[in-house]
Structures are given as C-alpha cells and as structure tokens.
MARNULO-708034 format. One record per atom (N, C-alpha, C): residue number from 1; residue in three letters; atom name; x, y, z. Coordinates in pm, 1 decimal. Last residue first. Example, Ala and Ser with C-alpha at 12.3 -4.5 7.8 and 13.67 -1.06 7.14 Angstrom:
residues 2
<atom nr="2" rest="Ser" atom="N" px="1285.0" py="-225.0" pz="708.0"/>
<atom nr="2" rest="Ser" atom="CA" px="1367.0" py="-106.0" pz="714.0"/>
<atom nr="2" rest="Ser" atom="C" px="1290.0" py="3.0" pz="787.0"/>
<atom nr="1" rest="Ala" atom="N" px="1319.0" py="-569.0" pz="780.0"/>
<atom nr="1" rest="Ala" atom="CA" px="1230.0" py="-450.0" pz="780.0"/>
<atom nr="1" rest="Ala" atom="C" px="1320.0" py="-330.0" pz="780.0"/>
This chain:
residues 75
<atom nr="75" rest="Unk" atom="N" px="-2671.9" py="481.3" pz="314.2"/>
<atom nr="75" rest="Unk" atom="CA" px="-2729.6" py="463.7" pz="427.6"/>
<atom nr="75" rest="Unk" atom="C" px="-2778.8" py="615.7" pz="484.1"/>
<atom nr="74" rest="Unk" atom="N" px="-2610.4" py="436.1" pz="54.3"/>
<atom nr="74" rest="Unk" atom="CA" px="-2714.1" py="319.4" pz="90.5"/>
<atom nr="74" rest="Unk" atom="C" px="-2747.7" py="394.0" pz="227.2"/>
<atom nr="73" rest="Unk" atom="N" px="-2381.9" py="680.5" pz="59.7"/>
<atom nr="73" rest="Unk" atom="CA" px="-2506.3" py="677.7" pz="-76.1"/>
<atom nr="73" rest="Unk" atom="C" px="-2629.0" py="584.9" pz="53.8"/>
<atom nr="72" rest="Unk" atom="N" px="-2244.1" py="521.6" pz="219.4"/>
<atom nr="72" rest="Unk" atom="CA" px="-2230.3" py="648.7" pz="284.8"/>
<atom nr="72" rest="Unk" atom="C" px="-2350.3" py="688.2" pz="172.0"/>
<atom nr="71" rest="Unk" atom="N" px="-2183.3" py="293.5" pz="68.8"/>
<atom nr="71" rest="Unk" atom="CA" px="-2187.0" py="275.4" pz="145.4"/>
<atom nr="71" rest="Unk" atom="C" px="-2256.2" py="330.7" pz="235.2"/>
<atom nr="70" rest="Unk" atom="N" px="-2063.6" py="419.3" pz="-157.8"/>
<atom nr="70" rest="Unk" atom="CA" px="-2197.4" py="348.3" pz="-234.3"/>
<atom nr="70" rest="Unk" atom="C" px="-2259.7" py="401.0" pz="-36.9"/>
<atom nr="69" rest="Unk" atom="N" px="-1815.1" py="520.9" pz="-109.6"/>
<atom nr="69" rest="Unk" atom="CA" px="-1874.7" py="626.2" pz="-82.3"/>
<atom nr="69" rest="Unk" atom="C" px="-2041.7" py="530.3" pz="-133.8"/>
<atom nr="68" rest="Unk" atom="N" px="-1694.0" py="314.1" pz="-21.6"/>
<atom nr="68" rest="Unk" atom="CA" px="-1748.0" py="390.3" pz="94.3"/>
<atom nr="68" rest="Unk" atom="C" px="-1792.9" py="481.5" pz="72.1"/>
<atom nr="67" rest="Unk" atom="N" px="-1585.9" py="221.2" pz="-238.2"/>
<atom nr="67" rest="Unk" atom="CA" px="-1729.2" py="113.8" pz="-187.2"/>
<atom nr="67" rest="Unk" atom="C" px="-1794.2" py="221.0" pz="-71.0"/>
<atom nr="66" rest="Unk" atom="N" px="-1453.4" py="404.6" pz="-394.6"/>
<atom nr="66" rest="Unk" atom="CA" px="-1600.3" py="333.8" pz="-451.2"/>
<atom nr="66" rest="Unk" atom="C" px="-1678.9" py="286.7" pz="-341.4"/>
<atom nr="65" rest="Unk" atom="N" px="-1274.8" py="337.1" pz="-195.9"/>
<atom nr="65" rest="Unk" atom="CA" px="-1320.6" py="513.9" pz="-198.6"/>
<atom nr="65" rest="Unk" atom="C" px="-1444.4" py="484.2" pz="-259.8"/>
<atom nr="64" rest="Unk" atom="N" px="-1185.7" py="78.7" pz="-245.5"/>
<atom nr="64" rest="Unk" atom="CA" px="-1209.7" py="149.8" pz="-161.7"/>
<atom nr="64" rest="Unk" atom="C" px="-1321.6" py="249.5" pz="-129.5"/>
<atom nr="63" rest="Unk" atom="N" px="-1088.0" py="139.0" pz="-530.1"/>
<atom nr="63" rest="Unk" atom="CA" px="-1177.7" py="66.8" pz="-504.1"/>
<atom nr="63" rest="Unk" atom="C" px="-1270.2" py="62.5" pz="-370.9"/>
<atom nr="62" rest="Unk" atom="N" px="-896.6" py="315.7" pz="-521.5"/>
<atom nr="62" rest="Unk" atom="CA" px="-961.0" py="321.7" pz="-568.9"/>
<atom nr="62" rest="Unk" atom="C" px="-1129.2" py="250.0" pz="-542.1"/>
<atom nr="61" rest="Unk" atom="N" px="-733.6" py="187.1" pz="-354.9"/>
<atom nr="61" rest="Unk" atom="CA" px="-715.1" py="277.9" pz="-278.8"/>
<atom nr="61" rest="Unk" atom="C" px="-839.5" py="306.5" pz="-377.0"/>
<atom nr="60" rest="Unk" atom="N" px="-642.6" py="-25.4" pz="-557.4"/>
<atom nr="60" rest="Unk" atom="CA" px="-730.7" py="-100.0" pz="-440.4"/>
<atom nr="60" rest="Unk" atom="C" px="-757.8" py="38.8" pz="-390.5"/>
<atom nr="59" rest="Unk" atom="N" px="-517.3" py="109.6" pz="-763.5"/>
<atom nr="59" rest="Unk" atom="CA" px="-670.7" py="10.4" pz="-797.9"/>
<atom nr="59" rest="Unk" atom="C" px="-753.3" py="-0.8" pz="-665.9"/>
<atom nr="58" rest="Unk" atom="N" px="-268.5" py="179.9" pz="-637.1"/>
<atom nr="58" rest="Unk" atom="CA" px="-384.2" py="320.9" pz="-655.6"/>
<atom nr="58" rest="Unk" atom="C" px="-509.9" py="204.1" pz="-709.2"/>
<atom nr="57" rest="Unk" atom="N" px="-180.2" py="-72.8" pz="-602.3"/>
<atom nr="57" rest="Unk" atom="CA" px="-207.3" py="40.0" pz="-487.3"/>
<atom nr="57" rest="Unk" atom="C" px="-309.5" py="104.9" pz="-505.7"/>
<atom nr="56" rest="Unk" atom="N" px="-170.9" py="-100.8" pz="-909.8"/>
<atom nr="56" rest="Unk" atom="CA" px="-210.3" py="-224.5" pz="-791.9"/>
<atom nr="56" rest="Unk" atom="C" px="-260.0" py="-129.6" pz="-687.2"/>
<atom nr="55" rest="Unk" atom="N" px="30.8" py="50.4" pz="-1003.3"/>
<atom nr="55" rest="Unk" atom="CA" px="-135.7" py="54.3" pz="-1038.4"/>
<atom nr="55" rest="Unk" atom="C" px="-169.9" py="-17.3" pz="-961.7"/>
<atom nr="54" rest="Unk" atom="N" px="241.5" py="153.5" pz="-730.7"/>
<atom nr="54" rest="Unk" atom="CA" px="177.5" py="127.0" pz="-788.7"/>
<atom nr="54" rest="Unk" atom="C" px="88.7" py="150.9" pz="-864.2"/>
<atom nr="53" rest="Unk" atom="N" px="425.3" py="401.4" pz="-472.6"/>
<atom nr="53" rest="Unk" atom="CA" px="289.4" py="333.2" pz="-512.2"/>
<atom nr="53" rest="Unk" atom="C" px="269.4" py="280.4" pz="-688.8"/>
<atom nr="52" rest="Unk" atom="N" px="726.6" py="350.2" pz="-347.6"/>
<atom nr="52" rest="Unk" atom="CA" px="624.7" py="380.8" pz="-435.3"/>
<atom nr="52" rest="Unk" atom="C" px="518.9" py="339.9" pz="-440.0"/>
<atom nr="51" rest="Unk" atom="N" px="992.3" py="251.2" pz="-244.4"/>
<atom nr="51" rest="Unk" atom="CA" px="858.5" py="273.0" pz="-132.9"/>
<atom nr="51" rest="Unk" atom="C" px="783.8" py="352.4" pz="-265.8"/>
<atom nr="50" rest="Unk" atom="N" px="1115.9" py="-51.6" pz="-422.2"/>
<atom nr="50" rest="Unk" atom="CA" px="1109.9" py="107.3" pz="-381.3"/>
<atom nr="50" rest="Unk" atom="C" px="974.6" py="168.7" pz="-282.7"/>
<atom nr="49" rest="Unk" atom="N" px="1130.7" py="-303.4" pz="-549.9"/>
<atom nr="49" rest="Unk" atom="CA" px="1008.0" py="-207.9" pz="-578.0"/>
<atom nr="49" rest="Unk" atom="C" px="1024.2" py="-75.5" pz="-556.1"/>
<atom nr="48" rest="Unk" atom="N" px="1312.4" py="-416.1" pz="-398.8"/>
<atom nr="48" rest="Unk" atom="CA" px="1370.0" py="-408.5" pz="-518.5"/>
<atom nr="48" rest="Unk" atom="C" px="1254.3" py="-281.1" pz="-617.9"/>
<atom nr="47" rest="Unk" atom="N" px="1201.2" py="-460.7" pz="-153.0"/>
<atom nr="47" rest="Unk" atom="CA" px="1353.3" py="-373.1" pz="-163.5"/>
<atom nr="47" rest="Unk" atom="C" px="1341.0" py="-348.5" pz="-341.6"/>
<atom nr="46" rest="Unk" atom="N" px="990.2" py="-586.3" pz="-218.6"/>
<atom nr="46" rest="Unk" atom="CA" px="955.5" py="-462.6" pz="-166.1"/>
<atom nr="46" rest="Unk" atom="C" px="1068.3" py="-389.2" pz="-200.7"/>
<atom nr="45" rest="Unk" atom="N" px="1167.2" py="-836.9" pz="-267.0"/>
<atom nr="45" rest="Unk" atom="CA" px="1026.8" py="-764.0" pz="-355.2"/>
<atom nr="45" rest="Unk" atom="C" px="987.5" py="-600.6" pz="-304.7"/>
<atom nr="44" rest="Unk" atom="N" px="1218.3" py="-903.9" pz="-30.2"/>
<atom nr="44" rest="Unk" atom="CA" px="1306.5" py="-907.8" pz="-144.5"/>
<atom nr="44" rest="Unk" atom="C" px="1228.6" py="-813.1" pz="-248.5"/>
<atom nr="43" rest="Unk" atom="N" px="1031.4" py="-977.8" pz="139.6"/>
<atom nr="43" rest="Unk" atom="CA" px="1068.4" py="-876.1" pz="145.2"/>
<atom nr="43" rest="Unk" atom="C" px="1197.8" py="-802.8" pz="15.8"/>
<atom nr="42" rest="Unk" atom="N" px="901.6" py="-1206.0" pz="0.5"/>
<atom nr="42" rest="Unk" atom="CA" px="860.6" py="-1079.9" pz="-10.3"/>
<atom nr="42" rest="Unk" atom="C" px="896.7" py="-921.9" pz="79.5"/>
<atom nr="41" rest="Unk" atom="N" px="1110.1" py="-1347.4" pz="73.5"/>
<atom nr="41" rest="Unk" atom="CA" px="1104.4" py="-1329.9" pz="-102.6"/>
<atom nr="41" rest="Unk" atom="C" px="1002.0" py="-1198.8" pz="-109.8"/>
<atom nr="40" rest="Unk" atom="N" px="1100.9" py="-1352.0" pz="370.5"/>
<atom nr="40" rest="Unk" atom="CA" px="1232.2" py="-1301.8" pz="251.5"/>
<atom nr="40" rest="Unk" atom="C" px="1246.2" py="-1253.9" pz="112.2"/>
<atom nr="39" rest="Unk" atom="N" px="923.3" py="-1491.9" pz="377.0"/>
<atom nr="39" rest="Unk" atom="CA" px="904.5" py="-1358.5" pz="404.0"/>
<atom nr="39" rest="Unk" atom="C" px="1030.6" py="-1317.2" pz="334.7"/>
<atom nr="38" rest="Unk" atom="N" px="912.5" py="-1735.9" pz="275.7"/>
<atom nr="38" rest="Unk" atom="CA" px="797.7" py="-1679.8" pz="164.3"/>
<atom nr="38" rest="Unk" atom="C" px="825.5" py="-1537.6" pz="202.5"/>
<atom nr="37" rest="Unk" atom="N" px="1248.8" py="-1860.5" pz="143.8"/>
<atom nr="37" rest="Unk" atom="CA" px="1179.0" py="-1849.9" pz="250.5"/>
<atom nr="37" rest="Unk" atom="C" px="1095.3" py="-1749.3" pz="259.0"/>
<atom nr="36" rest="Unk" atom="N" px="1476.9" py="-1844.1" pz="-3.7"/>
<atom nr="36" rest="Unk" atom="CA" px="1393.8" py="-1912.1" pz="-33.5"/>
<atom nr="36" rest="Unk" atom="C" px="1244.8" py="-1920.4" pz="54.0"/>
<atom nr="35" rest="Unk" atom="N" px="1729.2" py="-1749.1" pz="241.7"/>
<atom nr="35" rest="Unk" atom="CA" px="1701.8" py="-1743.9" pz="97.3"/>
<atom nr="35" rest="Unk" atom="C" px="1557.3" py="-1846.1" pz="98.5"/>
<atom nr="34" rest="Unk" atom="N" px="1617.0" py="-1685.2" pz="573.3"/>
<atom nr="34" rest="Unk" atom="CA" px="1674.6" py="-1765.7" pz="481.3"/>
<atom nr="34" rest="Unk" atom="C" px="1663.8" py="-1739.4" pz="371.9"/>
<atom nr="33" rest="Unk" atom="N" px="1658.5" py="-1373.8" pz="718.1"/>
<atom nr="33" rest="Unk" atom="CA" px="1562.4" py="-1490.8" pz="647.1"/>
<atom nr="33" rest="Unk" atom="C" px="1632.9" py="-1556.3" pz="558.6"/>
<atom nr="32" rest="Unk" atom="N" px="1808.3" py="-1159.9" pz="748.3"/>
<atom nr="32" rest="Unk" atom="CA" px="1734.8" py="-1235.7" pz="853.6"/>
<atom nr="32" rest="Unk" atom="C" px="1711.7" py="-1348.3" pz="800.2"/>
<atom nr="31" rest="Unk" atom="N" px="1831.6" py="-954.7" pz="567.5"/>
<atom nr="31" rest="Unk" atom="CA" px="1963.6" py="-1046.1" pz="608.4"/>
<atom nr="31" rest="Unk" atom="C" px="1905.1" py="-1143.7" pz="725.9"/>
<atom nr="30" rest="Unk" atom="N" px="1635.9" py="-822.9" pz="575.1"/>
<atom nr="30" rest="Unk" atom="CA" px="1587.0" py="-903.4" pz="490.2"/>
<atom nr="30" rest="Unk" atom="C" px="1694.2" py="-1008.6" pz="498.5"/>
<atom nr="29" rest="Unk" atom="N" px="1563.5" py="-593.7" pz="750.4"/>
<atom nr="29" rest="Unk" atom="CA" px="1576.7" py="-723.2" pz="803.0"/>
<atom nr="29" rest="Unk" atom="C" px="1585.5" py="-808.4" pz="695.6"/>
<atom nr="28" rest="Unk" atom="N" px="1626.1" py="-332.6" pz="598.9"/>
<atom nr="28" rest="Unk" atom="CA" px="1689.8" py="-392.5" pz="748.9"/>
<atom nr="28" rest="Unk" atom="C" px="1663.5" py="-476.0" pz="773.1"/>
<atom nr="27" rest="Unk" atom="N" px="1479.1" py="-353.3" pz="416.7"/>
<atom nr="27" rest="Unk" atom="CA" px="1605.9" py="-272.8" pz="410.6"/>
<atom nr="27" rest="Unk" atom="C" px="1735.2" py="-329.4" pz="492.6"/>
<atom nr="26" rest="Unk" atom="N" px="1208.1" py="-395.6" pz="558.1"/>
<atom nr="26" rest="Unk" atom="CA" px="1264.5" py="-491.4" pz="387.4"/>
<atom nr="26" rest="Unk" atom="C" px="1406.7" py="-492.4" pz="393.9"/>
<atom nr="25" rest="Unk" atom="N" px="1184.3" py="-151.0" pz="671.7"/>
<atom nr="25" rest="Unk" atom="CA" px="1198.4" py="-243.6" pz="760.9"/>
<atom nr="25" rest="Unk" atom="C" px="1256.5" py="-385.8" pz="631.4"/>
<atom nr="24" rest="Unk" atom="N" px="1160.0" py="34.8" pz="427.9"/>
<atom nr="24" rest="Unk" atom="CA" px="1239.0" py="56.2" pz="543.9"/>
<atom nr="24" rest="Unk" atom="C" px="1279.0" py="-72.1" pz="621.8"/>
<atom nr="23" rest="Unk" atom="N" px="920.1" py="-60.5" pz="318.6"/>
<atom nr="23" rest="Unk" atom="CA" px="1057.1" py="-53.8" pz="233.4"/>
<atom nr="23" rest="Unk" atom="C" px="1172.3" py="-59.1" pz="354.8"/>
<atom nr="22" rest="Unk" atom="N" px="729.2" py="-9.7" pz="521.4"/>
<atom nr="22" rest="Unk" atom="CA" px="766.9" py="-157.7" pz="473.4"/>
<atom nr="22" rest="Unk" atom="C" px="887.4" py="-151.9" pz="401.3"/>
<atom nr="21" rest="Unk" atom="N" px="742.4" py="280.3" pz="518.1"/>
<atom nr="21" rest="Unk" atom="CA" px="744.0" py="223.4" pz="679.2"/>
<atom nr="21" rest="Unk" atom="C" px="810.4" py="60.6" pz="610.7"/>
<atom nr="20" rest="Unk" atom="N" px="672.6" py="360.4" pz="237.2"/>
<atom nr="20" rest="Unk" atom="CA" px="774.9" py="341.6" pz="295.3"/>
<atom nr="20" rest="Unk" atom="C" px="804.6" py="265.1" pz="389.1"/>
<atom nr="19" rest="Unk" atom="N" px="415.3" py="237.0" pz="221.5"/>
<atom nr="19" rest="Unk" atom="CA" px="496.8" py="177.0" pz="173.8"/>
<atom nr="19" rest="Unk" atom="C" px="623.5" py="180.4" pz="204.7"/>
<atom nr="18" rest="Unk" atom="N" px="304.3" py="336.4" pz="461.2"/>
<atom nr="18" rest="Unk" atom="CA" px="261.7" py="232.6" pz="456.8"/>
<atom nr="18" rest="Unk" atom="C" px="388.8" py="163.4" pz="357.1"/>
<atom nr="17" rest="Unk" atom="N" px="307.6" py="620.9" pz="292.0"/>
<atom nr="17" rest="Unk" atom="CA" px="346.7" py="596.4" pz="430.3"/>
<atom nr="17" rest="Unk" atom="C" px="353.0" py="467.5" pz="466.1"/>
<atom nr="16" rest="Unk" atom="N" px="100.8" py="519.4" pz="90.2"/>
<atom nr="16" rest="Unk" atom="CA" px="255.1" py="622.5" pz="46.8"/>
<atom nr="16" rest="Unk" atom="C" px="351.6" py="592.9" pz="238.2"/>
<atom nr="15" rest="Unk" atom="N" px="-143.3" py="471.9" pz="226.1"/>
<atom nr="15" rest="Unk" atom="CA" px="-31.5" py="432.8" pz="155.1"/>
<atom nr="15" rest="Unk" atom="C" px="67.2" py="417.8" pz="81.1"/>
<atom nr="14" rest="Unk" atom="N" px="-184.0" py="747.6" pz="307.1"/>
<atom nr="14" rest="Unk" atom="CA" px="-190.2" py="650.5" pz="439.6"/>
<atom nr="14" rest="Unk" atom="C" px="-75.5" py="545.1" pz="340.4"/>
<atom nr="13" rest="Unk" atom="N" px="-208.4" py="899.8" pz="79.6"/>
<atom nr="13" rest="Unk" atom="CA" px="-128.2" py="931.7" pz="160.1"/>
<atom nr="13" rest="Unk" atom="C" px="-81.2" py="827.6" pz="289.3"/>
<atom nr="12" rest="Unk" atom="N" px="-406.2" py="765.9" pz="-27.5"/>
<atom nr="12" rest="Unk" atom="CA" px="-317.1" py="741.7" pz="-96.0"/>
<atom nr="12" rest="Unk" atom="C" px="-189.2" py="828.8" pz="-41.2"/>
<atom nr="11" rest="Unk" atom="N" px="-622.3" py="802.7" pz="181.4"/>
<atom nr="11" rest="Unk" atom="CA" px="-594.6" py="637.1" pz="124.1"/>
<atom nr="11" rest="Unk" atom="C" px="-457.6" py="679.6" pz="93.0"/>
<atom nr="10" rest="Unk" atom="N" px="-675.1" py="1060.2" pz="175.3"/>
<atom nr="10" rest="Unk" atom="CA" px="-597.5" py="1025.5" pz="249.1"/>
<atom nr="10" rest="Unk" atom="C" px="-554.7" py="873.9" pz="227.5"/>
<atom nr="9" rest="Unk" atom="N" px="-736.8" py="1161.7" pz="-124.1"/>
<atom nr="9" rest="Unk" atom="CA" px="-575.2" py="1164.4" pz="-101.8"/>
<atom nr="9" rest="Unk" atom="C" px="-568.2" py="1143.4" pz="63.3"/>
<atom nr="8" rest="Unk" atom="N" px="-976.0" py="1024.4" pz="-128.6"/>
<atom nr="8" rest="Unk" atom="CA" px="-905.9" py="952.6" pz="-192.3"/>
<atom nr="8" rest="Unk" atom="C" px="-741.2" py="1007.1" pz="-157.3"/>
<atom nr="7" rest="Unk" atom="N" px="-1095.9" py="1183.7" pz="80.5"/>
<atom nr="7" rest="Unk" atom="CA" px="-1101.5" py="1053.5" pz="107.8"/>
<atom nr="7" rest="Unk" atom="C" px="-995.4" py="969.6" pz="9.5"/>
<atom nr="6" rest="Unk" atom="N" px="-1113.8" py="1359.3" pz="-128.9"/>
<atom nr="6" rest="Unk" atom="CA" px="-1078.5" py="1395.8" pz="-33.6"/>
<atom nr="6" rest="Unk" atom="C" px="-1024.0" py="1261.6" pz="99.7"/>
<atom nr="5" rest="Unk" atom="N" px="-1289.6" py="1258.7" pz="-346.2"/>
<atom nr="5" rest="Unk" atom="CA" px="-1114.7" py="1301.4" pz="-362.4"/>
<atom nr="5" rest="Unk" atom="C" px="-1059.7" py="1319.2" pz="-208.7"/>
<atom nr="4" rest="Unk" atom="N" px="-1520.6" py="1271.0" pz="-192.2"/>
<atom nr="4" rest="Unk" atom="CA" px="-1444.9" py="1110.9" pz="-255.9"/>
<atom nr="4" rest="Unk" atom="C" px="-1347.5" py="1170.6" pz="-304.3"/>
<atom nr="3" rest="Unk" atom="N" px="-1586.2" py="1514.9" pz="-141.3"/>
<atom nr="3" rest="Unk" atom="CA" px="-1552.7" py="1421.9" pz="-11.3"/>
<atom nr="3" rest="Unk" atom="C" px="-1523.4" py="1295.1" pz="-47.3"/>
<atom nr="2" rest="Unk" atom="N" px="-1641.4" py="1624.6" pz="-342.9"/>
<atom nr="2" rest="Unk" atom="CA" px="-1502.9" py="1649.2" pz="-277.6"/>
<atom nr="2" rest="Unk" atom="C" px="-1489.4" py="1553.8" pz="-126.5"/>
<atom nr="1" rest="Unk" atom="N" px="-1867.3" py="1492.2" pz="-430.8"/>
<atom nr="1" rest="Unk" atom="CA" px="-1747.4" py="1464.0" pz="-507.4"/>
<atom nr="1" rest="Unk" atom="C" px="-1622.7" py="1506.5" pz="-431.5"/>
C-alpha cells in the first residue's frame, strides 16, 4: 500500500509540474495562433484553467497507479 501512495504522489507531483510548464508556455505563445485554430483553442483553455490539477488529472494519475500496481501483482 505504501508503494501505491507513494507512486501516487509522484504521478501527481510529475503532473502538477506538467501543468504548470503548459500554463506557462499557453501564457506566452497563445498571441501566435490564429483565433479559431485547434492549438490556440487549446491553449486558450489551459490559460483560462490555471496550472491546477483537476478530477480529470487526479482520474487518469489514478488509474495509472491501478494498472501498475495489477501489473507489479501479475508479475
């Protein structure tokens, strides 16, 4: 069990970092891209989100940690 929390606060440290690094660069290039245009809209999205994590984030960082620990169980 401490090696699936343990595993779980680096996921959710890797993407805490991950989000910023993208908020950051959203920040600064989003005057790049045409309006309407699929990277723009999702960088538009990020700016407006904040470098936070999510239920979306923490589901998949979740899901994850499930499969590697079956994974690390099967073998």
């Amino acid at each position: 069990m401490i090696d699936f929390l343990f595993f779980f606060l680096i996921l959710a440290t890797g993407f805490t970092v991950l989000q910023f690094l993208i908020h950051r660069y959203a920040m600064k290039s989003i005057q790049k891209y045409k309006e309407g245009n699929f990277i723009h809209t999702l960088l538009e999205m990020h700016v407006k989100k904040g470098p936070r994590l999510d239920f979306s984030d923490y589901s998949l960082i979740f899901i994850v940690c499930v499969l590697w620990k079956f994974w690390i169980f099967l073998s």
